[in-house]
VOGU-3710 file (C-alpha; in Angstrom, 3 decimals, decimal comma):
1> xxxxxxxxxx> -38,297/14,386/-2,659  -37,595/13,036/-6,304  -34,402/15,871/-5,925  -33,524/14,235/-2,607  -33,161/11,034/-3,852  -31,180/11,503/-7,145  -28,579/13,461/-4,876  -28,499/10,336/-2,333  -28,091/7,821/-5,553  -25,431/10,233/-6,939
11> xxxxxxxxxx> -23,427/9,888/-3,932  -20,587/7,193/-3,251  -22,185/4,571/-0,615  -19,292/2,975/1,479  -20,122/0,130/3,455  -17,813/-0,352/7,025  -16,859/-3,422/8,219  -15,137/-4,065/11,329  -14,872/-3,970/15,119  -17,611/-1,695/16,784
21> xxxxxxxxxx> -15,086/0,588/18,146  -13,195/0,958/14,392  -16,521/1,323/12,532  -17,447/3,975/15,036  -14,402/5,923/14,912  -14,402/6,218/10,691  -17,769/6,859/10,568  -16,993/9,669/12,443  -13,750/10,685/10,909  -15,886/10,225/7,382
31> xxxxxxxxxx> -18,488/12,828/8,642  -16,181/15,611/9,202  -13,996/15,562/6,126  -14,657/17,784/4,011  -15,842/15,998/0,637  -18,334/13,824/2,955  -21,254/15,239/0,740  -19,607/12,886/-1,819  -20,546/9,765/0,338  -22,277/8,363/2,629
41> xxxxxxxxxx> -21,262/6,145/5,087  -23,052/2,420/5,649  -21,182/0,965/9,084  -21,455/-2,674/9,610  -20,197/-3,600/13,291  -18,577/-6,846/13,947  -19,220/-9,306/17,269  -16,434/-11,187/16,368  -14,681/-12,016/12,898  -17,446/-14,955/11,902
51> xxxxxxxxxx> -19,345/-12,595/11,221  -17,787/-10,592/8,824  -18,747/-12,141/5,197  -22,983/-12,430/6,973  -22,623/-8,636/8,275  -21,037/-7,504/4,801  -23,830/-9,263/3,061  -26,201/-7,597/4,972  -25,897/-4,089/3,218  -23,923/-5,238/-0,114
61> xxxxxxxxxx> -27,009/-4,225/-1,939  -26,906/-0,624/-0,986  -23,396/0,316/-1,076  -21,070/1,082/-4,041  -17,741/-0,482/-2,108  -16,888/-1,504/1,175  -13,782/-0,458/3,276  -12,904/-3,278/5,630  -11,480/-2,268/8,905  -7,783/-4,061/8,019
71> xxxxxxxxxx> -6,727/-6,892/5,814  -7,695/-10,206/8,307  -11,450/-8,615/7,963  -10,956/-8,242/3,546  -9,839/-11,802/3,691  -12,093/-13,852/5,560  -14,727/-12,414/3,795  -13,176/-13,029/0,201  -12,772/-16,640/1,505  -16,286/-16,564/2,798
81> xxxxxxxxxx> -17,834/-15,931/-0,966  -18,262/-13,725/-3,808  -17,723/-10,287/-3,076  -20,341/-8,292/-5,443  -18,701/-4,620/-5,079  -14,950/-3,299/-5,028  -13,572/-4,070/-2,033  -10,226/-2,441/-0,273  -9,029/-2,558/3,565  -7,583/-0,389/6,162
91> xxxxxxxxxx> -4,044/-0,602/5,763  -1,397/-1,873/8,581  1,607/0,196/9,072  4,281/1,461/11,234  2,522/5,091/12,152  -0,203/2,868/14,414  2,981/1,506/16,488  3,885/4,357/17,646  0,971/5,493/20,054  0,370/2,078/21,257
101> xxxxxxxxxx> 3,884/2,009/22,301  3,993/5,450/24,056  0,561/4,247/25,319  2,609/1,422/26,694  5,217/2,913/28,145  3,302/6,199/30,264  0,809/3,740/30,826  2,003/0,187/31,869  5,556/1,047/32,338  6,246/-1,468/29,177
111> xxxxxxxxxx> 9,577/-1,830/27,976  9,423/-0,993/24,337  12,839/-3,381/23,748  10,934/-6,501/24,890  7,577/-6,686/23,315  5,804/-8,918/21,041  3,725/-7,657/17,637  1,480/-9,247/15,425  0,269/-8,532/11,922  2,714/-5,540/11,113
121> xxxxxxxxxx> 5,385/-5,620/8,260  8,893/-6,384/9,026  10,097/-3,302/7,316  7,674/-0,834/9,112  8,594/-2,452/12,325  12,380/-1,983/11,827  11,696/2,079/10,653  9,404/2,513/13,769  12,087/1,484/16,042  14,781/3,146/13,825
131> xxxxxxxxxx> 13,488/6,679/14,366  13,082/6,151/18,305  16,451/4,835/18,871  15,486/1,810/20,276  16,688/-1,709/19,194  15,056/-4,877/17,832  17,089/-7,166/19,744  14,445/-8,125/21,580  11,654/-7,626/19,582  9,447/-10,481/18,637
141> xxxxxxxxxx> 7,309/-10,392/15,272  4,818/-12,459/13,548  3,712/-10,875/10,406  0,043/-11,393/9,082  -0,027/-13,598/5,929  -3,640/-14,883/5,467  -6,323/-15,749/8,523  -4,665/-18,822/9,124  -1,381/-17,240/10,384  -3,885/-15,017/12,549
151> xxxxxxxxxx> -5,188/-17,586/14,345  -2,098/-18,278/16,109  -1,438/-14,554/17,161  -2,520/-15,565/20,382  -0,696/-18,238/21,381  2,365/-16,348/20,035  2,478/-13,724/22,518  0,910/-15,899/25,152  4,275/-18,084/24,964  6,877/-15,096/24,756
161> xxxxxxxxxx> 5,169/-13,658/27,896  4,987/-16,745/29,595  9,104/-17,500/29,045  9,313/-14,132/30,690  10,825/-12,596/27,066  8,546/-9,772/26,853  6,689/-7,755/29,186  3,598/-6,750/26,864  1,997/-8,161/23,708  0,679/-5,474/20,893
171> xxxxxxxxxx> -2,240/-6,849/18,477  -4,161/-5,435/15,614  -6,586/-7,622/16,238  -9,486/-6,982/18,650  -10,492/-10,890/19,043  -6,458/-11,232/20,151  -6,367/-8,776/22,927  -9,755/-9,796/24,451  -8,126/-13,846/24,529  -4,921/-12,398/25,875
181> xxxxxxxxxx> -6,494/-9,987/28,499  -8,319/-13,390/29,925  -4,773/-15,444/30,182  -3,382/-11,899/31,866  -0,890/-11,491/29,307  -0,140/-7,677/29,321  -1,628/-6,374/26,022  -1,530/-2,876/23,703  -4,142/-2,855/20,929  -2,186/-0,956/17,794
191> xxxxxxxxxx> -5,320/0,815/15,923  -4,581/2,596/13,002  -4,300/6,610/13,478  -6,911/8,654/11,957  -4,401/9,636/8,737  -4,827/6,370/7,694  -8,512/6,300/8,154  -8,549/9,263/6,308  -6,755/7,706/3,519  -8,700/4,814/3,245
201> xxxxxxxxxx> -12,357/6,700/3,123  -10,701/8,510/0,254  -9,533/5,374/-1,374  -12,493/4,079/-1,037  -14,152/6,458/-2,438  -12,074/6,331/-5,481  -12,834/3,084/-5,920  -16,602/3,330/-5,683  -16,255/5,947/-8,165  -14,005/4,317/-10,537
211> xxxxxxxxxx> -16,632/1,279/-10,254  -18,869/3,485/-11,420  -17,123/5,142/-14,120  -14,325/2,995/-15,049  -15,192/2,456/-18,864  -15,047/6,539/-19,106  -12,691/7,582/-16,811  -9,060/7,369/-17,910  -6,034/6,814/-16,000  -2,578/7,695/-16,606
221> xxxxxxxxxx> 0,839/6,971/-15,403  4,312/8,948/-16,015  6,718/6,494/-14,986  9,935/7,796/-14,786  13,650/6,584/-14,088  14,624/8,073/-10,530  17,141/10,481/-10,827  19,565/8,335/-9,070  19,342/5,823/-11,800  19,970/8,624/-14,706
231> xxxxxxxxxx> 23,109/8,039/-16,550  25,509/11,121/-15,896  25,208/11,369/-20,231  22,636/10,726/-22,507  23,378/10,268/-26,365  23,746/7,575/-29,138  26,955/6,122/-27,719  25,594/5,472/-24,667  24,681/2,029/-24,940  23,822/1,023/-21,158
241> xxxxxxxxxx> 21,653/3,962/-21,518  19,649/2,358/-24,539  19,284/-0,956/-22,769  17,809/0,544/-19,394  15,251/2,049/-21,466  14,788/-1,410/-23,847  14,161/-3,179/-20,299  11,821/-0,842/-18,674  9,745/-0,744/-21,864  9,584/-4,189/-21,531
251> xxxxxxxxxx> 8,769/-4,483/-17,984  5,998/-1,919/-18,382  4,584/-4,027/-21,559  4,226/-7,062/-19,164  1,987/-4,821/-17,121  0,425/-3,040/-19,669  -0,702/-6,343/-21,583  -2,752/-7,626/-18,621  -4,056/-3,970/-17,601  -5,682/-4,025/-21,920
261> xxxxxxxxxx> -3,195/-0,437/-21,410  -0,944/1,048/-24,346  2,764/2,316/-23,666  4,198/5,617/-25,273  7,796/6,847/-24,317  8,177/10,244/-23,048  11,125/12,038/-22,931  14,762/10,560/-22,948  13,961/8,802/-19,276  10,243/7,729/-19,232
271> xxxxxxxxxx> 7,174/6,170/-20,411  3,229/6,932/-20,153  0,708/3,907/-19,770  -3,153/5,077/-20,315  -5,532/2,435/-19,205  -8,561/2,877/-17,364  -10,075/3,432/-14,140  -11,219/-0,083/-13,551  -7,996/-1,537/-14,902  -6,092/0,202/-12,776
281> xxxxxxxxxx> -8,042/-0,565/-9,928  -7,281/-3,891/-10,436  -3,423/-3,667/-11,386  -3,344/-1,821/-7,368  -5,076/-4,087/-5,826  -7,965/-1,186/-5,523  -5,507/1,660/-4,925  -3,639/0,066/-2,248  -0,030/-0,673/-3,927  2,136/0,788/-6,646
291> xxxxxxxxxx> 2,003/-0,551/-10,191  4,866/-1,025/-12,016  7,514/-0,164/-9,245  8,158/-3,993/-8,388  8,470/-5,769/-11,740  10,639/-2,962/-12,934  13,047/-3,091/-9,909  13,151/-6,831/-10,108  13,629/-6,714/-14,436  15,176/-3,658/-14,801
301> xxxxxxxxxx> 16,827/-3,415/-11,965  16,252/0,312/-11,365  14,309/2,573/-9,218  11,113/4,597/-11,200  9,269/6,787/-10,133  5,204/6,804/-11,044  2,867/9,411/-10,754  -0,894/8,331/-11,853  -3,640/10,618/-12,666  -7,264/10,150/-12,924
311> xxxxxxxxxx> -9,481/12,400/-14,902  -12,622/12,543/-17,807  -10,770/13,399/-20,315  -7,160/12,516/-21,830  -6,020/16,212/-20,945  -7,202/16,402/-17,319  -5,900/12,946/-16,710  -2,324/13,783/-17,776  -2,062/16,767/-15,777  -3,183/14,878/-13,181
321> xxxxxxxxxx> -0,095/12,508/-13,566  2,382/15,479/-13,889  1,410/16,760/-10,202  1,596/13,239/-8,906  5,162/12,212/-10,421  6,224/15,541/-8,970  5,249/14,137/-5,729  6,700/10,619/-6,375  10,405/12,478/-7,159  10,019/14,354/-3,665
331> xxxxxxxxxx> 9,239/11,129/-2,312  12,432/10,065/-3,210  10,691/7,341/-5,385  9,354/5,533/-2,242  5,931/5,144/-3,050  3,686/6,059/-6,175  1,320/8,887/-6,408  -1,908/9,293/-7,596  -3,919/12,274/-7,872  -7,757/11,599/-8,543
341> xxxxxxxxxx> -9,936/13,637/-10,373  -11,086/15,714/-7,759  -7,656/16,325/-6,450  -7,676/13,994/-4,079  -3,964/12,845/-3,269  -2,837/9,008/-2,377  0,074/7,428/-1,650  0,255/3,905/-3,175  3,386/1,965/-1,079  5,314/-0,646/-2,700
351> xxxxxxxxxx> 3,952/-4,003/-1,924  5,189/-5,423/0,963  7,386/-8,546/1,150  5,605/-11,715/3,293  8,271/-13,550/5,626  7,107/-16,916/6,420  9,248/-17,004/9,948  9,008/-15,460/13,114  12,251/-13,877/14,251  13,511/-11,157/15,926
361> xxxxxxxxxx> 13,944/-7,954/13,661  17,970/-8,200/13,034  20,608/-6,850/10,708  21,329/-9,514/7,974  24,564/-10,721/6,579  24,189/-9,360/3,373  22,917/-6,446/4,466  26,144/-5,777/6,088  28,039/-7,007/2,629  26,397/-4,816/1,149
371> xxxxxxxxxx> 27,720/-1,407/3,079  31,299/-3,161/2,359  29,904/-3,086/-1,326  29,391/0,602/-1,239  31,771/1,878/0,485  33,989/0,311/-1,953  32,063/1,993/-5,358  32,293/5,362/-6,305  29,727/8,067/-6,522  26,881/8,020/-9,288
381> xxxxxxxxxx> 24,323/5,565/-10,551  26,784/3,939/-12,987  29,020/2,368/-9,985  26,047/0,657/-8,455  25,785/-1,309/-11,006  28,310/-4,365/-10,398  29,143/-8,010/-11,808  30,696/-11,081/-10,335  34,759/-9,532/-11,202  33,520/-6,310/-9,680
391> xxxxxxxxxx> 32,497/-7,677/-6,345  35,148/-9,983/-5,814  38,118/-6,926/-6,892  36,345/-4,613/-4,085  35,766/-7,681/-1,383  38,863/-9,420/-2,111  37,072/-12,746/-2,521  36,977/-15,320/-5,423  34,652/-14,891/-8,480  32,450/-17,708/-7,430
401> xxxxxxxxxx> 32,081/-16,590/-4,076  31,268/-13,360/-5,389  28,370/-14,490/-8,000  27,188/-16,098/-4,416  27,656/-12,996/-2,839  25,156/-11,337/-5,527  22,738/-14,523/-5,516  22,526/-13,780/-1,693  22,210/-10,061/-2,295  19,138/-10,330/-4,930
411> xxxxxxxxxx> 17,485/-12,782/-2,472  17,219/-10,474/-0,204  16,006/-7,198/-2,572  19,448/-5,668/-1,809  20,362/-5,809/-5,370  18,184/-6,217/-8,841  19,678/-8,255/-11,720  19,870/-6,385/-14,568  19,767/-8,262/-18,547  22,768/-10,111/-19,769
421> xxxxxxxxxx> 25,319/-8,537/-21,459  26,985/-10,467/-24,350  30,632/-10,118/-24,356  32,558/-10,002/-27,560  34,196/-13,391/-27,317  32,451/-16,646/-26,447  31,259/-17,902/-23,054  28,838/-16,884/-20,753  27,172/-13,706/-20,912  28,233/-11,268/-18,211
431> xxxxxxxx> 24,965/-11,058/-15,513  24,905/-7,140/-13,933  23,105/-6,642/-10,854  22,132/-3,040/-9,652  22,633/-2,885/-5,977  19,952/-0,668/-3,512  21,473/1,713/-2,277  20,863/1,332/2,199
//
């Protein structure tokens, strides 16, 4: 008996919070994976979203962390009161969209081009509809921000439907669909797909762990200049080279200064941080977004890639990172990696930008400057890097309107500005921007 209850103290107790049908569905998803002897599972069904901070407080005392079923569910409880273990959510993203719409469309005989959606990202709306050839014309968004922008989900797709714009509404949010079901408003419920259920049990699990251990466990990141941002030569006369490295040294400091982390280059085109577990929970927003990745595109003005690896000692940690910034490279530099201790593999997304309005999911103007831009640059890493006499030579426009032109472009995370460069004579310093490549 004495055995039995070490072993259940030993394991990683994750508390559920959400929606009966949610809580139901990763409980049982958590059962059959294959490391569920490393937890157990403590569900917490929700009536409605009240009662989320009084049902987590219910079983905070037995559980190591608790995975909430999606961000509007982390929130109002955060806002509720203290929350006395890690926390991390269910993450929103474009895969759900995709069986609610087919859903939809055998279903209700929806038409995929006229619908409204709540509480996805912009960008994973726009790549959802991208790779089934459909437009966004027609497509109506409100993004979640915090639970005050959720509370008018409703009447959002209540007054698209009702001006005949759309013929369905799809909601994340069960209290949503059950309002818009009563006003007979057509209505898909987008639940996440069990890959991303999966994923979040494991990052939970991390995180109860690294609760657990995060004094003694160390973490490591190889963060790495993306081969597209390599200079074609490396050397001592290479003096862009030299400052690329000077500003992501100092973008990683920034980072490193808050995480209590130390900074080492590595190689000709890298650095390694080593913090630990618990500060790096915390720099990720408990394993949820990439670290480094956004500061360095916005300083620097170049893409990284970051592989992170968790492990008891120094030596399994860095290997660790090795196989993960392996990944990141296949990735593309998309996302950073992180590869736990126990193997476990995560992807950690780049944090997503928060648009305050409500519009249809369109091609901007300087998106569409900034094809002209490219086209009009020649091959390598070196050409997308551009300054005011640069832009207006390939558009054919004054140098004022072109430093607009890059203002605009940087607004929109089309293009990072890059430090000053002195000039040899006097005047103002000439300001590089490195443009994203679409």
């Amino acid at each position: 008996m004495d055995r039995l209850r070490s072993e259940t103290r030993s394991r990683v107790a994750i508390g559920v919070v959400g929606p009966p049908d949610l809580v139901e569905q990763i409980m049982m998803i958590g059962a059959d994976l294959p490391v569920a002897g490393d937890w157990r599972l403590v569900g917490a069904p929700l009536a409605g979203e009240h009662e989320t901070y009084e049902k987590f407080s219910k079983i905070a005392d037995t559980i190591d962390v608790v995975l909430f079923s999606g961000p509007l569910q982390y929130d109002l409880a955060r806002q509720a009161g203290e929350l006395p273990v890690p926390a991390t959510f269910v993450p929103m993203s474009g895969a759900s969209l995709y069986a609610a719409l087919l859903r939809g469309v055998l279903d209700d005989g929806i038409d995929p081009a006229r619908v409204s959606i709540d509480s996805l990202p912009a960008a994973d709306v726009e790549e959802a509809y991208g790779e089934i050839g459909v437009s966004t014309a027609g497509v109506h968004l409100s993004e979640y921000d915090h639970p005050e922008s959720a509370r008018g989900f409703a009447a959002f797709h209540e007054q698209l439907h009702r001006q005949g714009a759309t013929t369905a509404a799809l909601t994340t949010v069960r209290s949503v669909a059950k309002t818009l079901t009563a006003a007979n408003v057509p209505v898909l419920r987008v639940l996440p797909t069990s890959s991303t259920l999966r994923l979040a049990l494991n990052t939970a699990a991390l995180l109860g762990t690294g609760s657990r251990l995060e004094e003694s466990q160390i973490a490591i990141a190889v963060v790495e200049l993306a081969a597209s941002a390599r200079p074609s030569y490396s050397g001592p006369g290479n003096y862009w080279q030299q400052e690329l490295r000077l500003s992501l040294h100092q973008s990683l400091l920034a980072d490193a200064r808050v995480m209590g982390a130390t900074v080492a280059p590595r190689g000709e085109n890298g650095y390694v941080v080593t913090a630990t577990v618990g500060a790096l929970a915390q720099a990720t927003d408990g394993f949820r977004v990439a670290p480094f990745m956004d500061r360095i595109r916005s300083e620097a003005g170049v893409p990284v890639e970051v592989g992170i690896g968790l492990g008891g000692t120094a030596r399994d940690a860095d290997a660790n990172a090795l196989v993960a910034v392996d990944k990141a490279r296949d990735a593309g530099a998309a996302a950073a990696y992180l590869v736990g201790g126990d193997g476990t593999v995560l992807a950690l997304p780049l944090r997503q930008r928060r648009r305050q309005d409500t519009v249809p999911v369109v091609a901007t103007k300087a998106a569409k400057l900034l094809e002209r831009l490219v086209a009009g640059l020649g091959d390598g890493p070196e050409a997308l890097v551009v300054d005011a006499e640069i832009v207006a030579d390939v558009l054919g426009v004054a140098p004022r309107s072109a430093r607009r032109v890059l203002q605009s472009l940087a607004e929109e995370g089309l293009a990072w500005p890059m430090p000053p460069v002195k000039g040899s004579q006097a005047g103002r310093p000439r300001q590089p921007y490195r443009l994203v490549r679409p």
